[in-house]
C-alpha positions as CSV (number, residue, x, y, z in Angstrom):
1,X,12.1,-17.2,21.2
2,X,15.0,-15.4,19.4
3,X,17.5,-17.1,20.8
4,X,15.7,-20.2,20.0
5,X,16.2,-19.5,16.5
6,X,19.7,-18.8,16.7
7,X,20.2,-22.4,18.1
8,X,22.0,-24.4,15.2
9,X,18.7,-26.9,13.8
10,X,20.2,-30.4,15.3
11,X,19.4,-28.5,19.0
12,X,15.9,-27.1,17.3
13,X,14.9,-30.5,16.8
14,X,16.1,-32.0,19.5
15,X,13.6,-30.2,22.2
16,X,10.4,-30.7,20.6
17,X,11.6,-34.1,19.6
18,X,12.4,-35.1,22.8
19,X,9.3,-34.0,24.6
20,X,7.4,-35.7,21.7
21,X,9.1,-38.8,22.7
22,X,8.3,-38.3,26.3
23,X,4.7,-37.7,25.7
24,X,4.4,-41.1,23.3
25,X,6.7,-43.3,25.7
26,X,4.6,-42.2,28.0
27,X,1.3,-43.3,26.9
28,X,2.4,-46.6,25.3
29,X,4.1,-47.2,29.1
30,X,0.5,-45.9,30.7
31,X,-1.8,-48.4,28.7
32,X,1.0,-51.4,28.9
33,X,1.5,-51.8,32.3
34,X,-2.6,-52.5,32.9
35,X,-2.7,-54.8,30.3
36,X,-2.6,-58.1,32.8
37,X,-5.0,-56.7,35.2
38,X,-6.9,-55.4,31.7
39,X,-6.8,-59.1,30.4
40,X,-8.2,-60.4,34.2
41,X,-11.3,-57.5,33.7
42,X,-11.8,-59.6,29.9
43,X,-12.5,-63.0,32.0
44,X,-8.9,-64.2,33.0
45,X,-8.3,-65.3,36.2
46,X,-5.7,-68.0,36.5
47,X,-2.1,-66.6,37.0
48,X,-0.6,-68.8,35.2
49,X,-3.0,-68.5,32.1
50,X,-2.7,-64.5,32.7
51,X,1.1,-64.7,32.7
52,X,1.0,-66.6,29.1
53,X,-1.3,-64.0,27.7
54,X,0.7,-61.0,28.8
55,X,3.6,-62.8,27.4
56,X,2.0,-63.2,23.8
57,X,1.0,-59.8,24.0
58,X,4.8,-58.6,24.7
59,X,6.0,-60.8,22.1
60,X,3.5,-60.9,19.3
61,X,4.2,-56.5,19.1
62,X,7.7,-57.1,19.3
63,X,7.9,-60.1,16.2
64,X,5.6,-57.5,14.0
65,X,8.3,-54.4,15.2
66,X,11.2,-56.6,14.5
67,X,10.1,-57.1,10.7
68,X,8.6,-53.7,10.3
69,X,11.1,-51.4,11.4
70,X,14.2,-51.9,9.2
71,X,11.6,-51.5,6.0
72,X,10.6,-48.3,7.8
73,X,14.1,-47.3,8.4
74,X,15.2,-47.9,5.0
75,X,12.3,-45.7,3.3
76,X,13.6,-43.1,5.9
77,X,16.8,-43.0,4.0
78,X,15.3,-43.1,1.1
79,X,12.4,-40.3,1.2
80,X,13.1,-38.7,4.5
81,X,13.0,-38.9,8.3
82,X,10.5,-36.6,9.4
83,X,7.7,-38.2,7.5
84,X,8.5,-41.7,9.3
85,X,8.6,-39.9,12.3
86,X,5.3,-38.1,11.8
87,X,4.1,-41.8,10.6
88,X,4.8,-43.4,13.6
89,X,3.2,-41.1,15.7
90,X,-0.3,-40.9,14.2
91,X,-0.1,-44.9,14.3
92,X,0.7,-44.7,17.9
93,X,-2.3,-42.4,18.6
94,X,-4.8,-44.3,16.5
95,X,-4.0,-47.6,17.6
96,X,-4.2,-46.6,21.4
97,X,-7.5,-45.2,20.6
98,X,-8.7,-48.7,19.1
99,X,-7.1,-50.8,22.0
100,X,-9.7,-48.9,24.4
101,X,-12.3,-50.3,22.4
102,X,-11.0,-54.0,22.5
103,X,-13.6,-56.7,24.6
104,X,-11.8,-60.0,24.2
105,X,-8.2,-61.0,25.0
106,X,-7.8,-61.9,21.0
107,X,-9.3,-58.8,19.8
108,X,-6.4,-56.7,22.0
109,X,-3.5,-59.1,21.0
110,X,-4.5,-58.3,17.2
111,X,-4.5,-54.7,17.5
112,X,-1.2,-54.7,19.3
113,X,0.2,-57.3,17.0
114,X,-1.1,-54.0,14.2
115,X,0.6,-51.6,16.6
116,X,4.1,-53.3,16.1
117,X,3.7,-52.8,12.3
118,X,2.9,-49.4,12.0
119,X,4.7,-47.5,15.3
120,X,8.4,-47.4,16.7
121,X,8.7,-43.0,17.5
122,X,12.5,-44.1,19.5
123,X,13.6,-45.1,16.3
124,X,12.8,-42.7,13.7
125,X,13.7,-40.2,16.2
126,X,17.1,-41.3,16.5
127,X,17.2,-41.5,12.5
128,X,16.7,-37.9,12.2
129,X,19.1,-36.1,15.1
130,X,21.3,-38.5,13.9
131,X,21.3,-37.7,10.4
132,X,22.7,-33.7,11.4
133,X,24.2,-33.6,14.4
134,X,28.3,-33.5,14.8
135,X,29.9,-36.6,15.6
136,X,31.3,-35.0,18.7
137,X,27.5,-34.2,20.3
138,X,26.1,-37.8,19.1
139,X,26.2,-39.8,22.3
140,X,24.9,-36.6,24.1
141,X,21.8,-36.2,21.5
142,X,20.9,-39.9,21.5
143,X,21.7,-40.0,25.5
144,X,18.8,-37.6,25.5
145,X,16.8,-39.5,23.4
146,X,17.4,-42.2,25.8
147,X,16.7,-40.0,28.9
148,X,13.3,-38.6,27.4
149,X,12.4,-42.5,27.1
150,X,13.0,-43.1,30.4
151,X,11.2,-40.2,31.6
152,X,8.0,-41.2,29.5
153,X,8.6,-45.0,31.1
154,X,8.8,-43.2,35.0
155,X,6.2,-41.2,34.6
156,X,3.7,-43.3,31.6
157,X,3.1,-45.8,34.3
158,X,2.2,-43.8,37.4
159,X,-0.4,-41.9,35.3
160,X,-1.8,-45.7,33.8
161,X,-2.3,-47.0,37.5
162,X,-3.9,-43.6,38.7
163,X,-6.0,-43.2,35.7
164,X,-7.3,-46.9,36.1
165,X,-8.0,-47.6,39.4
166,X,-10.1,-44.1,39.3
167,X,-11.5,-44.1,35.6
168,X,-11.1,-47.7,34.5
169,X,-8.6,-49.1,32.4
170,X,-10.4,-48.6,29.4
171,X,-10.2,-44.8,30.3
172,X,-6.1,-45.3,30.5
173,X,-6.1,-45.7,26.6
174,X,-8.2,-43.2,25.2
175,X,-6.1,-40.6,27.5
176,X,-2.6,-41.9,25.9
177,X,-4.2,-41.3,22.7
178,X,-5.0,-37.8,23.6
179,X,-1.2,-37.4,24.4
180,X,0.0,-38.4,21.8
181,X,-2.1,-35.9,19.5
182,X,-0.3,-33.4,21.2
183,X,3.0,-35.3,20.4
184,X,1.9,-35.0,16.8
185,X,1.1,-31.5,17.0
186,X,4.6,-30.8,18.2
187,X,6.3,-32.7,15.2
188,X,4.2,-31.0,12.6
189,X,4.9,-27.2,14.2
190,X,8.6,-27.3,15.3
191,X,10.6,-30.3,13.4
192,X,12.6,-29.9,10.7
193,X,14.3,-32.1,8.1
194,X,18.1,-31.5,8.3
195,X,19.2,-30.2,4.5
196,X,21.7,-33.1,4.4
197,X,19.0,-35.6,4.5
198,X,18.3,-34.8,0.9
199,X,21.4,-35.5,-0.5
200,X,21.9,-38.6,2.1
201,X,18.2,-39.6,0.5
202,X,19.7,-39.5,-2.9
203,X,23.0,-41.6,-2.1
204,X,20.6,-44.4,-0.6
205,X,17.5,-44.2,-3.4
206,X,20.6,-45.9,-5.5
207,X,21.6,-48.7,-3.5
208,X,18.9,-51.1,-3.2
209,X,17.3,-51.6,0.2
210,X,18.2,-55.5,0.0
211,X,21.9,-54.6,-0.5
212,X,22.1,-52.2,1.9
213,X,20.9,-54.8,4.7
214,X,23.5,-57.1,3.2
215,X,26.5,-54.6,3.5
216,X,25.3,-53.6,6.7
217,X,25.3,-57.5,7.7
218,X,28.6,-58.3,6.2
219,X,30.4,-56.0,9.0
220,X,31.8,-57.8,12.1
221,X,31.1,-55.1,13.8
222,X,27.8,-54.6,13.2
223,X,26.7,-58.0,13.7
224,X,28.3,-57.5,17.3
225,X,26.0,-54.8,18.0
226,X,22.8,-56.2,16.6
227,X,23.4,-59.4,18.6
228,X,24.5,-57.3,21.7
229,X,21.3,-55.4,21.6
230,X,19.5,-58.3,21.1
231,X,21.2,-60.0,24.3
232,X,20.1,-56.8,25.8
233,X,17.0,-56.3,25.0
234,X,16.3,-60.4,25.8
235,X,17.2,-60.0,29.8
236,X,14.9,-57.0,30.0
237,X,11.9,-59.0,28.4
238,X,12.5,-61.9,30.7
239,X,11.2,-59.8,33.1
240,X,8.1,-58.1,31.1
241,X,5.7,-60.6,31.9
242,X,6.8,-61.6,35.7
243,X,7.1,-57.5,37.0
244,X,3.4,-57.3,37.5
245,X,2.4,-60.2,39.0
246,X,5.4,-60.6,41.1
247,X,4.9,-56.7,42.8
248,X,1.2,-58.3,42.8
249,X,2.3,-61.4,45.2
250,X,4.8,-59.0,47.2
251,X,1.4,-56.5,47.9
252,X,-1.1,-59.4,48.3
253,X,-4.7,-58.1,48.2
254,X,-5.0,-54.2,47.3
255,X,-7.5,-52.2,45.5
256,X,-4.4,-49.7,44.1
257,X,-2.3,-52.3,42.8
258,X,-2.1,-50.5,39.4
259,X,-0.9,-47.6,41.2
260,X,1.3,-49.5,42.9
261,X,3.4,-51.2,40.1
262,X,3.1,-48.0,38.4
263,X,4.9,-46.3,41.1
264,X,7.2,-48.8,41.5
265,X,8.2,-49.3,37.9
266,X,7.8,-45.2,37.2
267,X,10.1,-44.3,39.7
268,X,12.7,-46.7,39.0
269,X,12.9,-45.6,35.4
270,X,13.6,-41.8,36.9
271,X,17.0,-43.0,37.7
272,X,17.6,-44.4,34.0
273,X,16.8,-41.1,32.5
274,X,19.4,-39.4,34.6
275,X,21.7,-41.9,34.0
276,X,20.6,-41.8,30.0
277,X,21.6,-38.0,29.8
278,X,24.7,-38.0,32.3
279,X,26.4,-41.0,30.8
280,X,25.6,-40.0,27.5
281,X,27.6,-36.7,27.8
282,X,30.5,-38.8,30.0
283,X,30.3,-41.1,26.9
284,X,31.5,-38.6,24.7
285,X,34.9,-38.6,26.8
286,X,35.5,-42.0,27.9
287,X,34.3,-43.5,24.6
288,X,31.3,-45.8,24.1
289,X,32.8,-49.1,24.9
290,X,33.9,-48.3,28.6
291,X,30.8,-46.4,29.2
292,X,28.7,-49.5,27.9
293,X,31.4,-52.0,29.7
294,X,30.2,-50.5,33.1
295,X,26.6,-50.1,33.0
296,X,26.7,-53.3,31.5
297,X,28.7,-55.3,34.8
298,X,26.0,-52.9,37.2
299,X,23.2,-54.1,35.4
300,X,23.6,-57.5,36.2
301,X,24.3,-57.2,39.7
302,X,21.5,-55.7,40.7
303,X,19.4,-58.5,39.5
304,X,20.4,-60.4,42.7
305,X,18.7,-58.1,44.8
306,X,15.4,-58.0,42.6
307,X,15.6,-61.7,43.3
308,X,15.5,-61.7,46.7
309,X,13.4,-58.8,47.9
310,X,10.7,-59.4,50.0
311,X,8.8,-56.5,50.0
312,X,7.8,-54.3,47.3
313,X,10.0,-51.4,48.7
314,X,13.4,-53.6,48.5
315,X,12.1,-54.6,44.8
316,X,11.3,-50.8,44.2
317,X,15.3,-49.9,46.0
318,X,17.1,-52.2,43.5
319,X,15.5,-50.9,40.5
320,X,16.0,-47.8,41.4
321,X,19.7,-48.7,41.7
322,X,19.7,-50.4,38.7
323,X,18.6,-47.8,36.7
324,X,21.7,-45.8,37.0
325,X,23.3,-48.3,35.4
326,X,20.5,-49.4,32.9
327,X,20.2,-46.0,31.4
328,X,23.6,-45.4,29.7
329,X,23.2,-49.0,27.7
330,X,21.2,-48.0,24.7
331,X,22.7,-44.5,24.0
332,X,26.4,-46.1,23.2
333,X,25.0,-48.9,21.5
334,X,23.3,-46.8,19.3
335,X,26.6,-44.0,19.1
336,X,28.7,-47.2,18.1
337,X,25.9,-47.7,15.4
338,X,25.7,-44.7,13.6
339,X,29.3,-44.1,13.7
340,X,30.2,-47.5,12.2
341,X,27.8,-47.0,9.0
342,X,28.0,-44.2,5.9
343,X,25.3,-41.6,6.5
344,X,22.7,-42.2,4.2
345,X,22.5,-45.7,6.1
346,X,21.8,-44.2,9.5
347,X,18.0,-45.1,9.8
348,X,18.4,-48.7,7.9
349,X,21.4,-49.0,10.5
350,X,19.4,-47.9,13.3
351,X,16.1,-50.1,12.2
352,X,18.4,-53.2,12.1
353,X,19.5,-52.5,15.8
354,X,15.8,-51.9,16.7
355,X,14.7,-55.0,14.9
356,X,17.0,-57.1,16.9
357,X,16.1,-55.2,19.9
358,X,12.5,-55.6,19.0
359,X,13.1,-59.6,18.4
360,X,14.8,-59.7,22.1
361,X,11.6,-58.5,23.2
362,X,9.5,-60.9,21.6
363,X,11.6,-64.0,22.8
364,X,12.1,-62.9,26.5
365,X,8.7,-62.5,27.6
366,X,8.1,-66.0,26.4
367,X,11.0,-67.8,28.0
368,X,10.5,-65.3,31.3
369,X,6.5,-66.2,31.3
370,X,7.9,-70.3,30.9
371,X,10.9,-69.8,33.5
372,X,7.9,-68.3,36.2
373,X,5.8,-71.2,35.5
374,X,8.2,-74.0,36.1
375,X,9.6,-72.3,39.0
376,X,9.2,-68.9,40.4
377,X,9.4,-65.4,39.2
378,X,12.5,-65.0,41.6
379,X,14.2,-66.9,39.3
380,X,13.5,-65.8,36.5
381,X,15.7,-62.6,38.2
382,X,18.7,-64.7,38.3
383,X,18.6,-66.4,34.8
384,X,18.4,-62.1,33.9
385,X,20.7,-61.5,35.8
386,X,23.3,-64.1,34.7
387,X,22.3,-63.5,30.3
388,X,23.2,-59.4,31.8
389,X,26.7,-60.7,32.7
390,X,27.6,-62.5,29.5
391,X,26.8,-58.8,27.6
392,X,29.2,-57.6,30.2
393,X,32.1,-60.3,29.7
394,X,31.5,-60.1,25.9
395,X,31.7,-56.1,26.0
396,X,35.2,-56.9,27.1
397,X,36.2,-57.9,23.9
398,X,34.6,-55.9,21.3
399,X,36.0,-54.1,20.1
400,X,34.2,-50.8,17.9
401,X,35.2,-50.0,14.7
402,X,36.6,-46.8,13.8
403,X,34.3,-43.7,13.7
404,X,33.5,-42.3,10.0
405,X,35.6,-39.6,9.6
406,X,32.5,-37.2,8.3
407,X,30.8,-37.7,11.7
């Protein structure tokens, strides 16, 4: 415990911060991957009509995240980041808690359409290491960020499946909500606000939010990496909607098919969170463009495979492969953000970026859910796979501004 408390505070936050991360990714991954066999148990049947629904319910959380989070991010600047964060993760516990209640399709897309207002723990996380720790540690500290996501995405859906198929998947929500109490308590004992986020909280209470998004809009640079984390964030929720159902038509007939695309997904995300933390600290030393540059070309490539797989194993084996690649993408987009913007910006900054990220999300389920019903969820691989290498080819020539010299 001593030597705990000699640590300097951007390391004291960082563990109970990150385990509070992996305990609400976790939960939000447990309850999301049941939600089309959750929406068949409400009455759907038709694959078609279940693949549209799940596709709304992506999308309609990630619209109401897109326009929520940059006001959140900017009141972070403004009044702290430690309340948002502690914000966000009693909103995440309560509305898990009501989702377990939901009976109709409409009654669950409502709540999670709530949800995308009031959560977003990645994000006021990152707002808060960022805001103290040294420029030279960044990638590494948001790397972990990224890894602890990852581990709550390989291990959230594993526990969903289990919990489901034995307790019902009404059960699966009331758990998460349980974890993420425990999140909470973690926050509230062992987080700390950094002593620079006061006077950062001063130097942004005078610039008006509205101007700050327009300065932060009137960089080059910045628009680059909002758009690239959209592209990003697009290609991955092409496939939101199609994952289930297509490990569902590769299984056939099974009684643990919850379990199944839990494992699946779960253990594929395993190799992202290595990847998150090695290539975060690699990112450090090669600098965030290269680093991003070759997860970016991997990435696509593995799509292929996804597309052609004919069994759930070689599905399971190329996203496994992928995520060695997929986990380093988000850590250096972020380290480019916060290193392009003044300080007391960091959270608007970052809430942009997860806005955009947030609106990719929204718009890819839809066109993936549309792309499946005119032709095949195999496809819908290849059109991912092909958006994955235009981020690649147009990684190539950005070109990152210069860091700040105070971080």
């Amino acid at each position: 415990m001593h030597k705990y408390k000699s640590l300097p505070l951007w390391q004291r936050n960082l563990i109970p911060i990150s385990i509070a991360q992996i305990l609400c990714i976790l939960s939000f991954q447990a309850s999301i991957i049941l939600i089309p066999y959750y929406v068949q148990q409400m009455g759907m049947t038709d694959p078609a009509q279940v693949s549209r629904w799940t596709g709304m319910y992506q999308s309609i959380g990630s619209i109401s995240f897109a326009i929520a989070t940059p006001i959140w991010g900017a009141l972070g600047d403004r009044y702290g980041r430690r309340p948002m964060l502690v914000r966000a993760t009693v909103s995440t516990a309560i509305m898990l808690l009501l989702m377990g209640f939901a009976r109709t399709p409409t009654e669950l897309l409502v709540l999670r359409g709530i949800q995308g207002c009031v959560t977003g723990t990645p994000a006021a996380a990152s707002a808060l290491l960022a805001t103290g720790t040294p420029k030279n540690r960044l990638a590494y500290a948001l790397g972990l960020q990224q890894t602890a996501l990852f581990v709550g995405t390989s291990i959230g859906p594993m526990i969903g499946g289990f919990v489901g198929d034995g307790y019902g998947y009404r059960s699966t929500f009331f758990v998460s909500a349980a974890i993420v109490a425990v999140a909470l308590i973690l926050v509230l004992a062992l987080v700390v606000e950094p002593e620079e986020s006061a006077a950062n909280s001063a130097q942004a209470r005078k610039r008006s939010a509205a101007k700050g998004f327009i300065e932060l809009l009137s960089s080059p640079a910045m628009i680059a990496l909002v758009l690239m984390s959209f592209a990003v964030n697009f290609t991955f929720g092409l496939t939101g909607p199609v994952m289930p159902l297509f490990i569902q038509s590769l299984v056939g007939e099974s009684e643990r098919i919850a379990s199944i695309a839990g494992t699946v997904t779960g253990i594929a995300a395993i190799t992202a969170a290595v990847s998150a933390l090695v290539v975060g600290r690699l990112s450090d030393k090669w600098g965030n463009r290269i680093a991003l540059m070759g997860c970016s070309a991997g990435a696509a490539l593995l799509y292929v495979p996804q597309a052609a797989a004919r069994s759930v194993w070689q599905l399971g084996a190329a996203l496994t492969a992928q995520g060695l690649f997929r986990g380093g993408i988000a850590p250096n987009i972020s380290a480019m953000v916060v290193r392009s913007v003044p300080k007391e910006q960091t959270g608007s900054a970052l809430g942009l970026t997860t806005s955009f990220q947030s609106a990719g999300f929204a718009v890819g389920p839809l066109i993936g859910a549309a792309i499946m019903g005119a032709s095949s969820g195999r496809t819908v691989f290849l059109v991912a796979g092909g958006v994955f290498a235009l981020v690649a080819i147009g990684t190539v020539f950005f070109r990152p501004p210069e860091p700040n010299a105070d971080r």
